[in-house]
N, C-alpha and C positions, 0 to 999 in steps of 0.2 A: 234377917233376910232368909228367905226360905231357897230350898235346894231347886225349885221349879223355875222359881224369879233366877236366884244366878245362871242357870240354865238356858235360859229365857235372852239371859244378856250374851254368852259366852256363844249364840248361835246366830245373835245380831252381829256380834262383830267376824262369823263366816273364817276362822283363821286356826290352823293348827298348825304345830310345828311337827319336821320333821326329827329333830334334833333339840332336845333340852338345853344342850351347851353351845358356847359361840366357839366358831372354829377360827385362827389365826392367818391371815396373808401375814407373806414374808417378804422385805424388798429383797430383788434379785443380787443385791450389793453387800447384803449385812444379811444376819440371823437374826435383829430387832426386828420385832414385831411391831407393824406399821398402821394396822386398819382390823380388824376382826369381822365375821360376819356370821349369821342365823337363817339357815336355810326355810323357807315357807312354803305352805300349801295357800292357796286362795281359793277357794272356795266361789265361783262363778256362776253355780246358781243351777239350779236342775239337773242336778248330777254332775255337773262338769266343774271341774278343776283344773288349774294349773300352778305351775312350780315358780318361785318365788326367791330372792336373795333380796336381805337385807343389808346394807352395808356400814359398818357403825367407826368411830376414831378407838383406838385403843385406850387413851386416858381419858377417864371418867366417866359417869353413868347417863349426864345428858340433865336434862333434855336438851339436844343437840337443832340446830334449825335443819329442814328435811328436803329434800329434791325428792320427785317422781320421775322417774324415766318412762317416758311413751313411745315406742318402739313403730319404728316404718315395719314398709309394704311386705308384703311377700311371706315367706316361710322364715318366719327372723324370729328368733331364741332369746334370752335377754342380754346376753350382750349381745348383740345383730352381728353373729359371727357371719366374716364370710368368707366359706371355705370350709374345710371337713376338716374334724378334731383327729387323726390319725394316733394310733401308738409305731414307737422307736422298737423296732424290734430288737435292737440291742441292749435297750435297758430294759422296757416295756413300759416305759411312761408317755405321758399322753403329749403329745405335740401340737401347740396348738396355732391355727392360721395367726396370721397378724392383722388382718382386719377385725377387734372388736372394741367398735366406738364406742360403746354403753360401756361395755370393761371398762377402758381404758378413762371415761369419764366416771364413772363410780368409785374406781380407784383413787383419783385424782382428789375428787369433792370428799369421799369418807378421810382419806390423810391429813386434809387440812379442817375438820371437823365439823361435816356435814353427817347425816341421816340418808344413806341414796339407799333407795327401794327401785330394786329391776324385777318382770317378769318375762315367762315366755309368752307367747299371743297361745289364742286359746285354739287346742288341738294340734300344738307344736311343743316338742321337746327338743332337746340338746344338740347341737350338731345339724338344728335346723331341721329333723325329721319330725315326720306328719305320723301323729304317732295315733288320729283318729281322721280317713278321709269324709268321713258325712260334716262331722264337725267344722271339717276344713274348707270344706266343697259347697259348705253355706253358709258360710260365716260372711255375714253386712257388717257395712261403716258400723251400725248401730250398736251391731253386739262390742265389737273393740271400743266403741265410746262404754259402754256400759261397764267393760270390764276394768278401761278405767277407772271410773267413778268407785268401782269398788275395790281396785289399788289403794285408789287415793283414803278412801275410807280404811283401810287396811291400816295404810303408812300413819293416817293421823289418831290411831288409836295404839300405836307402840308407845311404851314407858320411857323410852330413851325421846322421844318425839316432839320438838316445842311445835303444837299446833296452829302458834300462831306465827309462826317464818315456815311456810313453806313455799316451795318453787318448785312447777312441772317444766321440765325440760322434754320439746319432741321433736321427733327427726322426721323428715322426708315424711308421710302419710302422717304423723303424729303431729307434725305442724296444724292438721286439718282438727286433730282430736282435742288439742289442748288449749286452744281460745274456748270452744264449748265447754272444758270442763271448770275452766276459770267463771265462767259467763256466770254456771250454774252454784259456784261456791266459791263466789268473790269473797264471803267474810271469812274465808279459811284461807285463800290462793292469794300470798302476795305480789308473785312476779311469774310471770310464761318467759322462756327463751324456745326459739323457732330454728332449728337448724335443719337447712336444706331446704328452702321452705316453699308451698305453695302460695297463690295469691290466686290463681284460677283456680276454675271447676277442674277435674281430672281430665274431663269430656275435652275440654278447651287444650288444656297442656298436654292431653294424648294425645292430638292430633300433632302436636308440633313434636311431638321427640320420634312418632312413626314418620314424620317428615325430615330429621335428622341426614339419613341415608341419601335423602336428594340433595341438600344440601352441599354436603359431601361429595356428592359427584360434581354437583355445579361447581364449586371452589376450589374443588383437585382434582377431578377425574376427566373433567371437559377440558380441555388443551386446547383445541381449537373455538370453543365457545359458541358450538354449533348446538349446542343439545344433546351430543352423542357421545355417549362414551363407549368403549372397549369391552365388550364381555370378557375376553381373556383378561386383559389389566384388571379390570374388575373383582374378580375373581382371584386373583392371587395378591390383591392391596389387601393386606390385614385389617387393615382398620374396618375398609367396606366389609369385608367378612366378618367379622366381629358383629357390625352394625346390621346387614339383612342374613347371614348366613351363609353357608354356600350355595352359591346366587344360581349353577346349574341344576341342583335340588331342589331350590326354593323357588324355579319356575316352575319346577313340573311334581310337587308335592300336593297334596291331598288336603287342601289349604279347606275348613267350614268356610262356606260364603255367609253374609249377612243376613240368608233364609232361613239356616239350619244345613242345608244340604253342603254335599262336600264335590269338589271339583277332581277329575281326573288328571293325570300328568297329560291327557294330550289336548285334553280342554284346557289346562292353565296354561301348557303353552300356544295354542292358539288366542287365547284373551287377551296374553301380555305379550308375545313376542311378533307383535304386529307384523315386521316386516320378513321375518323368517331370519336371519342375518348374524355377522356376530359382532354389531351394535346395537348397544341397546338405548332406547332413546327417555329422556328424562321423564319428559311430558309425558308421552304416550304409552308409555311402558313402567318405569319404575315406580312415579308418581301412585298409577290405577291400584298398581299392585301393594302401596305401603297402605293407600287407603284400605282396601280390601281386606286387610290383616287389621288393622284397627275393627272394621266394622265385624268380624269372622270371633274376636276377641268377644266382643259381649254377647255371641250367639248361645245359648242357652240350649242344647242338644239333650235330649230326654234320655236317659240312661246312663250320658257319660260322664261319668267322674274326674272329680278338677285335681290334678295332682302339684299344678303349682310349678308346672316346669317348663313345658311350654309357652307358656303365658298365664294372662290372671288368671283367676276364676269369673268364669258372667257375672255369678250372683252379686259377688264382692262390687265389679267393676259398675256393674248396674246400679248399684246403691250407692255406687260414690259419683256415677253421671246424674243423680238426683238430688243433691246438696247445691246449699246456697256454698256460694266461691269463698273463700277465706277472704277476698277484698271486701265481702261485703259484711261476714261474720267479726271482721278486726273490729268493726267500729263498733259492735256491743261489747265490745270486750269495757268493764266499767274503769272510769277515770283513777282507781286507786290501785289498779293491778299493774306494776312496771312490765315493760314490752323490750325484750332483745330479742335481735335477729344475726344469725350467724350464717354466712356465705360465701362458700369457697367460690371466685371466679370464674373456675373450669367445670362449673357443677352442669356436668351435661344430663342429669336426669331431670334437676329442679332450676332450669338458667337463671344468672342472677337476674333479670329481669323481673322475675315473680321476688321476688326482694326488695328490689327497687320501688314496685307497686304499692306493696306493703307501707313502705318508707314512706313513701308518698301518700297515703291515704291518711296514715298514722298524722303526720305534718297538717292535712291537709284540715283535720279535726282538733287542732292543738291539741291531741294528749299527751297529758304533762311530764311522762317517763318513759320515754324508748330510744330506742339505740339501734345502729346498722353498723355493723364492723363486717369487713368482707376480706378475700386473704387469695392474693395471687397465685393462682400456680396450684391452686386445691380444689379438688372435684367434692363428689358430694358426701364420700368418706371422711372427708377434711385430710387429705394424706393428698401427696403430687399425684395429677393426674391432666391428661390430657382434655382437652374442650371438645373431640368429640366422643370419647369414649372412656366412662368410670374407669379408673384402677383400683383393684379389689389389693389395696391395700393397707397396712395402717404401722405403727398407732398413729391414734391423732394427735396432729402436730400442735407441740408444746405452748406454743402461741395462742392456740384456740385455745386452750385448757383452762392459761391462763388467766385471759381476756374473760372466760365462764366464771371462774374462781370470783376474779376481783370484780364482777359486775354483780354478782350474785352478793355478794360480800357488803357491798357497796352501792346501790342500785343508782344512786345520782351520782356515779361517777362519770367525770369526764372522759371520751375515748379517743380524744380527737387525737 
């Protein structure tokens, strides 16, 4: 073989290491070493890169059966930390949040002798920072599908890797990415698990989670069940703050309208606060206003840059109002690829409804392997959380872990 041809191969497979040697995780209970791991590059194609963890069992060389992790929305790292990685100024070691789902399921599956391959999205590093805003500020569904595909290709060309058992597991936006990547390499992809998952267009399920906040007033905030609620209550209920912000800023803020142009505080409060007063009324008032921020959301402003904090990005959100719904994408998913779906109850970003759907279409098509396990009392971190408002916590609860373990383990098992 000549030195041009292995060169030839070693640039198809797009992959360097940062690290020659595999470095050891430790359980927090013992000094045995439990899971080892090989930090990567990924190679994504015209310059762009991102950072890579592979996660391997410590006894034996493999080839071990492999998971993919497909990482949701937003500015999310590979373990979809959330929360900021601080250092302890008394020791100086790193502290890290408790919400990281991917950790905590990478950990989980490499312990009991899986293959987990996590990255970061592309133009994000550690700690969730945007560490290229062009990169970030135009990143489509398409490119995150793409850069799947070439994870996935990544993961099935390691030594340790049995090719022929793998499993993509994807969360919240990754629900959307991993029927596609199944569709596209059913003779490699044995099984998809969907956590937090969609079954609508984004377009369809954004409207209802910017509709959250009225709901919320209707079924707590309205007392008399007039329409009306309390600007003052309003405004000091946590939850509502949480859900629209602080609601006397947030009528008189600097809100893109769905032109491009942007509103004055004394034009937004002439728009929304109809009667001048300090009730604010569902209908005619809070309703206009959640639309209007949905619609202000995919406004596309020529100069300004998406930093991912305020809201989506246009570009992104624009490209995912243009996809066929995952109700409709499930049913190419082909007869031999097994289907789990995981969902917390209280999952108010992904409601179980868009599960249910799923469930139901799966049924509806007799395909021969799928599954709904759902789990009281968990939002869409899988960790307690509230029905109308995520709690950024974790780790994910032992039960989900499980349930992932032995499904994956097992694919015709029983859940009931």
């Amino acid at each position: 073989m000549s030195l041009n041809l292995v060169s030839i191969m070693f640039s198809a497979v797009t992959l360097c290491f940062l690290s020659s040697s595999l470095a050891l995780t430790i359980n927090g209970q013992s000094e045995l070493q439990t899971t080892k791991y090989r930090n990567m590059i990924i190679d994504l194609g015209n310059g762009l890169e991102t950072n890579a963890r592979l996660n391997l069992p410590v006894i034996g060389d493999g080839p071990y059966p492999a998971v993919l992790l497909v990482p949701g929305s937003g500015r999310t790292d590979m373990n979809e930390t959330g929360g900021y990685i601080r250092i302890d100024n008394s020791t100086g070691s790193l502290v890290y949040p408790s919400a990281r789902p991917f950790y905590d399921i990478a950990e989980f599956l490499s312990e009991r002798g899986f293959a987990v391959l996590q990255y970061d999205k592309r133009g994000i590093g550690a700690n969730a920072t945007i560490l290229d805003d062009n990169v970030w500020g135009n990143t489509t569904f398409d490119d995150l599908a793409q850069d799947a595909q070439k994870a996935l290709d990544i993961l099935l060309n390691q030594p340790e890797v049995d090719p022929s058992k793998v499993v993509l597991i994807g969360h919240s936006e990754g629900t959307t990415i991993v029927p596609r990547i199944a569709i596209n390499n059913s003779d490699k992809v044995g099984a998809i698990v969907l956590m937090g998952t969609l079954a609508q267009n984004l377009k369809e399920i954004g409207h209802d989670q910017v509709m959250v906040p009225v709901l919320y007033a209707q079924q707590v905030l309205d007392h008399d069940h007039n329409g009306l609620i309390s600007l003052k209550e309003a405004s000091e209920d946590h939850v509502f703050s949480s859900l629209v912000g602080n609601l006397t800023s947030v009528l008189a803020q600097n809100l893109p309208l769905a032109n491009g142009t942007g509103a004055t505080g004394e034009q937004m409060g002439r728009q929304y606060d109809k009667n001048n007063d300090t009730l604010i009324s569902i209908k005619d008032e809070l309703k206009p206003m959640q639309i209007d921020k949905l619609n202000s959301f995919s406004s596309v402003i020529p100069g300004e840059k998406c930093d991912g904090l305020t809201g989506p990005c246009p570009i992104w959100l624009n490209s995912q109002f243009a996809l066929e719904s995952n109700l409709y994408i499930i049913s190419k998913v082909p007869s031999n690829v097994s289907i789990l779906i995981l969902q917390g109850e209280n999952d108010s970003d992904t409601p179980i409804q868009q599960a249910l759907l799923l469930q139901q279409k799966l049924a509806e098509l007799r395909h021969p392997d799928h599954a709904l396990i759902t789990y009281p009392n968990l939002g869409h971190l899988f960790y307690p959380s509230s029905q109308w408002v995520t709690n950024v916590g974790g780790p994910v609860e032992k039960k989900v872990l499980e349930d992932l373990f032995e499904w994956i383990s097992d694919p015709v098992r029983n859940f009931k």
